[in-house]
N, C-alpha and C positions, 0 to 999 in steps of 0.2 A: 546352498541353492539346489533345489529339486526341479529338474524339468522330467517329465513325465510323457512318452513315446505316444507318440498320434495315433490313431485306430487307422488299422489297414486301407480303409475304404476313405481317408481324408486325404485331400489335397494338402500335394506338398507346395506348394508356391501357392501365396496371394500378392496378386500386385506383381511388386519387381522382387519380392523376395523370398528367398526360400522360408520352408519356416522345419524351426529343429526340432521344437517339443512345447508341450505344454507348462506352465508357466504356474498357472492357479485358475481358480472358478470360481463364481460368485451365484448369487443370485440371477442376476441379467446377464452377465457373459462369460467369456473366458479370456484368459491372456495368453500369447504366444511367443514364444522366443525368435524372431526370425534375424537371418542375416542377410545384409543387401550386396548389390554388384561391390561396392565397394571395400566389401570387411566390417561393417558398421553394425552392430548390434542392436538392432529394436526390438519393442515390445507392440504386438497387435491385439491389439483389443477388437473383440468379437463379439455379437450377441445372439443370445442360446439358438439355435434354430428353430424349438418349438415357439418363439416368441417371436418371432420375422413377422406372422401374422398379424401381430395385434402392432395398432395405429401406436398407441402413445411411446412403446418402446423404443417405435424407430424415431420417432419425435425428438425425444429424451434421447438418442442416442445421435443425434442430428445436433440436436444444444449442446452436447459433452464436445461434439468435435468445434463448431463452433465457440465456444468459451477456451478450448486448447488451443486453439489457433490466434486467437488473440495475445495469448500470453505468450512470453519470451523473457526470460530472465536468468540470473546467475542461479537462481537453486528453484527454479522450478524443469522439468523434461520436456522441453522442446516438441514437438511435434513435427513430423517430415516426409508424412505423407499420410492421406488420406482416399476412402471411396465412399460416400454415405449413397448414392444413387444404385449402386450393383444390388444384386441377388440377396448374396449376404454383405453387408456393410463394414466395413472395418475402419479402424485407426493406428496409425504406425507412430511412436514417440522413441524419442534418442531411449535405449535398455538403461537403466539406472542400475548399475554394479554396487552395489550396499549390505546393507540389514538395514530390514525396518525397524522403526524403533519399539514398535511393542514387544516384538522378539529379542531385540537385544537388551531391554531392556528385563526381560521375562526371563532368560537367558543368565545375561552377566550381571543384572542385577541394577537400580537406579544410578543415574549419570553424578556424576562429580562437578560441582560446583562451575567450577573451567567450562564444560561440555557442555551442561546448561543454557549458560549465558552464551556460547557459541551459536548453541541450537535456536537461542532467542534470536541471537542477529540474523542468523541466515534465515530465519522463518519469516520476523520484522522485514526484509528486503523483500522475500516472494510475495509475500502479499501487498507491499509495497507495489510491486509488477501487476499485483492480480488487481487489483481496488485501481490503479491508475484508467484500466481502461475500463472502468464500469462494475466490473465482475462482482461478484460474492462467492469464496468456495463454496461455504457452506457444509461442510463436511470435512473439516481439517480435524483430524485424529490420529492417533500415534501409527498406526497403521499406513496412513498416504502418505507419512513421511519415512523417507530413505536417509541413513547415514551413510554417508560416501568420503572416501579420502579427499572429496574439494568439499565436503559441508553438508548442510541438507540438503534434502533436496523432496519438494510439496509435488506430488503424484495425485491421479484420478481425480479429474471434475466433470463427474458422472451428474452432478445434480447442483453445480454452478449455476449463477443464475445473473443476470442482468438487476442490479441492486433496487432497481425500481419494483423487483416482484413482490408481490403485497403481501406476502406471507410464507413461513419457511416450512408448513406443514399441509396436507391432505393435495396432495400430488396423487392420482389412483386410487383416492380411498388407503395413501399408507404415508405413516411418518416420513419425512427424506431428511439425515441424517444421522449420527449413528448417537445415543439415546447418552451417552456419560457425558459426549461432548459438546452438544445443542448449548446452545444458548439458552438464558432465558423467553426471547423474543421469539427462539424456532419452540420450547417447548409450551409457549401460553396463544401460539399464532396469531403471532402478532406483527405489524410490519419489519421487513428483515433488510437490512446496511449493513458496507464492512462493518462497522462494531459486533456485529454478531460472531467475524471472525476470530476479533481481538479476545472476544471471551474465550472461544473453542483453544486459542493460542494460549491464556492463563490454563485455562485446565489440563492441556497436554503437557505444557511445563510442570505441574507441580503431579503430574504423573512421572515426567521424565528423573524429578529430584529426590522424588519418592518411592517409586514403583504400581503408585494406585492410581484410580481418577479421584478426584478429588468427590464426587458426586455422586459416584455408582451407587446403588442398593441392590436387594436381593430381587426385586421387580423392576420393570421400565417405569409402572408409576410411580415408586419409591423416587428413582431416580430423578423421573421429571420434578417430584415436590422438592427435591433436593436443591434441583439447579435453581428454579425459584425464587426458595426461599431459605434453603440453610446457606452456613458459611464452611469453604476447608477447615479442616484442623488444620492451621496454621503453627502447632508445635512440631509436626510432621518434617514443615518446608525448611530447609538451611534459613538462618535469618538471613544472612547475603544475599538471599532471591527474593525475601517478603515485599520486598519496595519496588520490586519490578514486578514481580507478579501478580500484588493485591489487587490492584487498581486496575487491569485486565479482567478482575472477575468481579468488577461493579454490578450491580445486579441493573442499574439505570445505563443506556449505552452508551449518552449524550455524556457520560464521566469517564467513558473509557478513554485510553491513551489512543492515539494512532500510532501508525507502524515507525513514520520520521520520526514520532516521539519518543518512542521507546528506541532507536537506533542512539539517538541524543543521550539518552539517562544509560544506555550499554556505556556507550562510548567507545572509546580502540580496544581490542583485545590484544593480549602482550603475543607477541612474535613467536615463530616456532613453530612446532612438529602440528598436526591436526590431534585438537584434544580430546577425542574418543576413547576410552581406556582399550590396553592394551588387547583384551579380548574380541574387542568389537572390531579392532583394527585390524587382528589375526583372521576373523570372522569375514570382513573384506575379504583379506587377500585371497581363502582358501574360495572363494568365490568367483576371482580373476582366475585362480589357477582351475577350476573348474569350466569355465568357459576356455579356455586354452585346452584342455581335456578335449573339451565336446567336439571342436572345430579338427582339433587334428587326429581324431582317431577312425578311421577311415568308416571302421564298422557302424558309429554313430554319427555319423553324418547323412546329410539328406543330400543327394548328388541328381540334378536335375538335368532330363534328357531331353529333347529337341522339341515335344509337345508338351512338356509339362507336367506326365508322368512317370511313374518308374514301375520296377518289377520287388518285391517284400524278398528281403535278404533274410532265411532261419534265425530266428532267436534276436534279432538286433529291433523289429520294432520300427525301426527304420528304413525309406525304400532308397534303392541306388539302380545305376541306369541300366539301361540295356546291354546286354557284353558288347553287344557291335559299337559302341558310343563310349565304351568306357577307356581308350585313349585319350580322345580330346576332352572327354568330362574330367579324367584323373588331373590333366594337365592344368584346368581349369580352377580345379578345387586345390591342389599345392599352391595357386597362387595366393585366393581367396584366404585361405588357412596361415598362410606367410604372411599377408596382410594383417588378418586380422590376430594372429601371434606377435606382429610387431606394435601392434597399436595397445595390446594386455599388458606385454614386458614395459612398456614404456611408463606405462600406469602405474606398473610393479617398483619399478625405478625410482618414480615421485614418490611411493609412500615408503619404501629401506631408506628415503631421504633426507624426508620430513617435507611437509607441506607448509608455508608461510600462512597461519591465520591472521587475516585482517578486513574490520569488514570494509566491504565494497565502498569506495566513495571516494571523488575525485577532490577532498578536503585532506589536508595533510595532518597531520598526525599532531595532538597537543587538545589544547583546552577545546571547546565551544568556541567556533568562529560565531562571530557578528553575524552571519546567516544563519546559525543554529536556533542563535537567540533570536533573532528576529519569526524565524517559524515558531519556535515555541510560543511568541507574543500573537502572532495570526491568526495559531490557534488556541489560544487564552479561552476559556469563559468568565469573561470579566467580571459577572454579576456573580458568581461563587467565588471565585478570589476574595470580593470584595467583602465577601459573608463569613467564609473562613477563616480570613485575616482579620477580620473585625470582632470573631466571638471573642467573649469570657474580655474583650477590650473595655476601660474604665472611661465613660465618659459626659464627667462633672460639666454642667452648666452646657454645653455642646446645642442644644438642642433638638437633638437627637436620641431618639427610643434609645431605649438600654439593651433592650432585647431586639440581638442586629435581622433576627427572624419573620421579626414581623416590618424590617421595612421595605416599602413598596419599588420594588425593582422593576427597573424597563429592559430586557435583551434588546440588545441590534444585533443578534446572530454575532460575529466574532467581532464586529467594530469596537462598540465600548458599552460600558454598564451605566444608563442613569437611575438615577435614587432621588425620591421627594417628600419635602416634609414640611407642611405651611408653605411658606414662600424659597424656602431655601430649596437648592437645587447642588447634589452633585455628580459628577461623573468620571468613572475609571476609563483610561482610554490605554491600553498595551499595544505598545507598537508604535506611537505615536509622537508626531514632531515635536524636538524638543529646540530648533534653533530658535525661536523668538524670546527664551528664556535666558536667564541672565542666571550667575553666579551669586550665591547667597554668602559665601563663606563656613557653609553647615554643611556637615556630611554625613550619610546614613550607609551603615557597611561599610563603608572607603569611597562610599562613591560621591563628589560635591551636590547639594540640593541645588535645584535651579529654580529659577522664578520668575512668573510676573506678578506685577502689581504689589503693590504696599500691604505690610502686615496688618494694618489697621483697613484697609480697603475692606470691599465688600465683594467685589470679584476678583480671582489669584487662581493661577495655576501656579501648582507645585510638582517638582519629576526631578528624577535622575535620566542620565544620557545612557544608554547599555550599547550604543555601536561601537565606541571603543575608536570611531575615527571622528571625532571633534565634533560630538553637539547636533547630531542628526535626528536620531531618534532613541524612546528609553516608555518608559513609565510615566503619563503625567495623570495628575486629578487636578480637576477643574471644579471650581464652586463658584457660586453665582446666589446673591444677593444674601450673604454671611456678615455677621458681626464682626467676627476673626477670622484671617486667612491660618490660623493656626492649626484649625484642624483638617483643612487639608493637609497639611504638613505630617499630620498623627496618622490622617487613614496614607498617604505616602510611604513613613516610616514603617507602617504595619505590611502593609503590601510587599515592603522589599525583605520582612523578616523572615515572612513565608516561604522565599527562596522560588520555588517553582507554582506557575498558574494552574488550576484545576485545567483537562484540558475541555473545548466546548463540543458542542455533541457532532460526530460525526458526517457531516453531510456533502459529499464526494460533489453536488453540483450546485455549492453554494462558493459565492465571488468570495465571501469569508476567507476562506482557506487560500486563496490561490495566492501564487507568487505572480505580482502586476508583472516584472521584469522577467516573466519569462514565456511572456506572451506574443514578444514581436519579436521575429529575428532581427540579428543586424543587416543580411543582405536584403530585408524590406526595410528598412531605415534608410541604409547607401544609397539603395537604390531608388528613393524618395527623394528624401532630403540632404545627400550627400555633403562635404565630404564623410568617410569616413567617422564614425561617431566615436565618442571615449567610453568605457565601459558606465554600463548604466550609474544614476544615485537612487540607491534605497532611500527616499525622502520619510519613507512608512511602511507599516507592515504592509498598507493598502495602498502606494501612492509610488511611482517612479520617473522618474526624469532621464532623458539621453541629450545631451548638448555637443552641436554642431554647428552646422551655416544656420542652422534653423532649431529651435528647442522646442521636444516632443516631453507633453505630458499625459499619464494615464492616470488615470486614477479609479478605482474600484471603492461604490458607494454605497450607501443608504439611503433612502427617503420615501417621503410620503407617497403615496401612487400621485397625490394632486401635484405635485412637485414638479411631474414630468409631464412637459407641451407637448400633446399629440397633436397641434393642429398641423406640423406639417411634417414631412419624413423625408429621405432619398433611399433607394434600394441597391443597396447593397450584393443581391445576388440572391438564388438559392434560395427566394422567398422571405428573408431575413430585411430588416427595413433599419433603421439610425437617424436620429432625431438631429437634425440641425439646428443652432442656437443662435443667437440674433444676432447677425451682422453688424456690428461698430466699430468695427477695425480692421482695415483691407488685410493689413497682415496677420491677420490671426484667424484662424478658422477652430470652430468646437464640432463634437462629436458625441453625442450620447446613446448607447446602445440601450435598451429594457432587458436587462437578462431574462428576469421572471421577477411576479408579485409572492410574496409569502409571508404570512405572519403578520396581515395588516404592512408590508414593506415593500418597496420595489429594488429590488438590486440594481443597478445601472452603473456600465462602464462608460467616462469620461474621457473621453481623448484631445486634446486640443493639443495645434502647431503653429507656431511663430516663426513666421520669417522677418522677410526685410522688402520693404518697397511702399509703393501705393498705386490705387488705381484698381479699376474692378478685374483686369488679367493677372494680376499679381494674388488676388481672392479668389479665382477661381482653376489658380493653379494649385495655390496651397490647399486649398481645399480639395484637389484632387488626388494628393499624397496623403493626406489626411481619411479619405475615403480608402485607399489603397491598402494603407497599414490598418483601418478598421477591419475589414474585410481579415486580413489576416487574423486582428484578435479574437473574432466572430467567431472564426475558422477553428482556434485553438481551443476556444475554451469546453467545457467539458456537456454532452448532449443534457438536454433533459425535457 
């Protein structure tokens, strides 16, 4: 780590902090080493001075602090103080002690296997953090990320954006992004969603397993045709990474994985020392012990005097206070320097230790729980499953094309896939209820077939159960007006030989994706519909139940826009409004919110609550708690 002495004539303090040296410089700014009252180590980002003047830079430097301030996570730098309104504008983030990884990589040469898949998880998690509130980095390349003895760690969102921005290019008349790591979508400008991260995260992986970008050329246009339309040399990449990183550089993004998906397909990393090869780790430490250098070596230190100034010490580069001040500042800076000596050594300590990798998640360690699976099922693209597991399949007398290509597929975004042909009707539904279904005695993989209706019938659902707690939810396909319930049975067994669902295209503020039960707290349920609730039932990937004195259902839908009665509403708040559903039952109150229309579809969240009584105070009680916990779901779900 190089920090490089301030020019005489720059201020030593911004904000609350001293500042030591310089860091690095960019284009738009520079970085600064400073240290706060406390011993803390940050980095301040600055921008150039000749470009204070112009509007968009402070703009753009105005969005960078905003999109850091939203973010908080285990491997992203925190943020901890800011000024965008001063003179010159700055930003303070926790100092990330590492090697980047284009350096170490440039350095000690591509990562091992182990390190990889480490760098995957820890990366899968930040952008997990970044996409949760909206964001798009947009610029994730080997560079923004830091190797640190606790993992990675995702640096600068200079050019983050709110996922709704309509395109990843011509910001200033200039590219934004760095040109190996674009996506297809930033390099053809075209609308940009996290999937465009998930690409920039496949290409930086098979840089880290290799040493290249997978994409680069001897021009940026090379490059862009690259990203495009060629593929990696895929004999390059360890085969143990092909399967987790192919499918990250889909050239379509509604085929990319998401970040929960790929945490899924990681799975636990084995226990133990952090897996950086030994250079990289060396490369750390000599980095702590250089910051322990800088702080206690009196000559290079910044020692700040009662206004903020000091006087230039010969040869050091560095200014230190006034002689008359230099008791109480000496005294001042042994503390400072003790402090932030013991916060290095301690660092020092965890890595001579070894560091426990494992990734973050409050799920215990072993197969895929029932919630893993159930998210992979939420976010299924059921109509590609259906088409992948059905090629090159044999199907005599069926009635059904041969060629699974040309049949007519309906999406409902992540609900379920219908398919039609003459009169016959079928549909893939992942994630979906399996208790009305009975046992067959047939089993595909180990798992029992379940069923309704008669094999001779003309309507049957067929499914497996994948909750693993008696019969909730799994796989079903449903056919409607069939000769044979048989070949529901076929496209079933096919579906479960495929093992894993294409996953559907990424869309951060569709009901699709979302977890129903993790919409409503308990203490708005208590405190509604008391007593105390039992922990929710998963009924579906889209569907959840709480049972107490009173049983709360949500459910997150599909349908026609004609579907939904606008003729009457109650208001909810905040401008937001909720469809009330026809009164026939004192005790039981509905709820229907319009999330958004899309795609010919309306989303809508369902809420209904049952109690116990009669008489119109008992209806417009329950309907009061009912209105209560909407407003929360309202509240939680994601803007758009």
């Amino acid at each position: 780590m190089t920090v490089k002495p301030l020019a005489q004539d720059e201020p030593r303090v911004i904000g609350r902090y001293r500042v030591l040296g310089v860091l690095g410089s960019g284009g738009m700014g520079r970085v600064l080493l400073g240290i706060g009252p406390d011993g803390r180590f940050v980095a301040i980002k600055q921008i150039h001075q000749h470009l204070l003047g112009e509007h968009e830079y402070r703009a753009r430097f105005r969005r960078e602090v905003h999109a850091s301030t939203r973010v908080s996570g285990a491997f992203t730098a925190p943020v901890v103080d800011f000024d965008v309104d001063g003179g010159n504008p700055w930003l303070a983030s926790v100092f990330v002690v590492g090697q980047p990884l284009d350096k170490a990589v440039a350095e000690y040469g591509p990562l091992p296997v182990p390190a990889v898949l480490a760098l995957a998880a820890g990366l899968a998690v930040a952008l997990q953090d970044i996409h949760r509130v909206g964001l798009v980095h947009r610029d994730l390349k080997p560079a923004n990320v830091m190797l640190t003895t606790e993992g990675p760690r995702v640096i600068d969102f200079g050019i983050a954006q709110l996922n709704e921005n309509p395109s990843g290019l011509t910001e200033v008349g200039s590219v934004l992004g760095s040109p190996a790591y674009m996506s297809p979508e930033q390099a053809s400008a075209e609308v940009i969603t996290p999937a465009s991260d998930i690409f920039s995260l496949g290409a930086l992986l098979v840089m880290a397993a290799t040493g290249e970008s997978p994409f680069s050329a001897t021009s940026m246009a090379y490059t862009l045709f690259n990203i495009v339309h060629s593929e990696p040399d895929w004999e390059r990449v360890p085969p143990e990474l092909r399967h987790l990183i192919g499918p990250c550089l889909n050239k379509k993004p509604q085929y990319r994985p998401s970040p929960a998906q790929l945490l899924d397909q990681i799975g636990w990393l084995p226990e133990g020392a952090a897996p950086w090869p030994a250079p990289v780790q060396a490369g750390i430490q000599r980095s702590l012990a250089g910051l322990t250098a800088l702080t206690a070596n009196p000559d290079a230190t910044v020692i700040i005097s009662g206004n903020g100034q000091g006087s230039t010490l010969m040869g050091t580069g560095f200014a230190v206070a006034d002689p008359a001040e230099s008791d109480k500042e000496t005294s001042r800076r042994r503390t400072i320097v003790l402090r932030a000596g013991l916060a290095v050594l301690l660092v020092l300590l965890l890595v001579a230790g070894g560091i426990t990798w494992i990734r973050m998640s409050d799920k215990p360690t072993g197969p895929p729980t029932a919630t893993a699976v159930l998210t992979r099922m939420r976010n299924a693209d059921a109509c590609a499953w259906l088409q992948q597991s059905m090629q090159g399949s044999v199907l005599p007398d069926s009635g059904w094309p041969e060629d699974v290509s040309t049949w007519k597929t309906e999406t409902y975004l992540g609900w379920d896939c219908g398919v039609t042909t003459g009169r016959q009707y079928l549909a893939v539904r992942p994630g979906y209820s399996t208790s009305s279904l009975n046992p067959t005695g047939r089993t595909v993989d180990g798992m029992p077939i379940l069923a309704y209706g008669d094999t001779g019938g003309s309507d049957c659902d067929r499914g497996v159960d994948l909750s693993g707690t008696n019969q909730k939810w799994g796989i079903v396909v449903s056919m409607r007006n069939m000769t044979s319930c048989d070949f529901a049975e076929k496209v079933l067994t096919r579906l479960v030989a495929t093992r894993s669902a294409p996953p559907q295209r990424i869309d951060a503020i569709s009901l699709g994706q979302i977890d129903p039960c993790g919409l409503v707290s308990n203490e708005r349920l208590n405190g509604t519909v008391g007593p105390v609730l039992v922990t929710p039932s998963e009924i579906s990937a889209h569907e959840c139940h709480w049972q107490g004195s009173s049983e709360v259902k949500l459910q997150l839908n599909l349908v026609k826009p004609e579907e939904v009665n606008t003729n009457s509403s109650i208001d909810l708040g905040n401008g937001t409004k909720a469809i009330p559903d026809n009164h026939v039952v004192d005790s039981i109150c509905a709820l229907e919110y319009p999330y958004r229309t899309t795609g010919g579809k309306t989303e809508l969240v369902e809420l209904t609550l049952q109690g116990s009584g009669e008489g119109g105070d008992v209806y417009q009680t329950i309907c009061a708690s009912t209105k209560s916990i909407m407003q929360e779901i309202v509240g939680n779900l994601p803007k758009h």
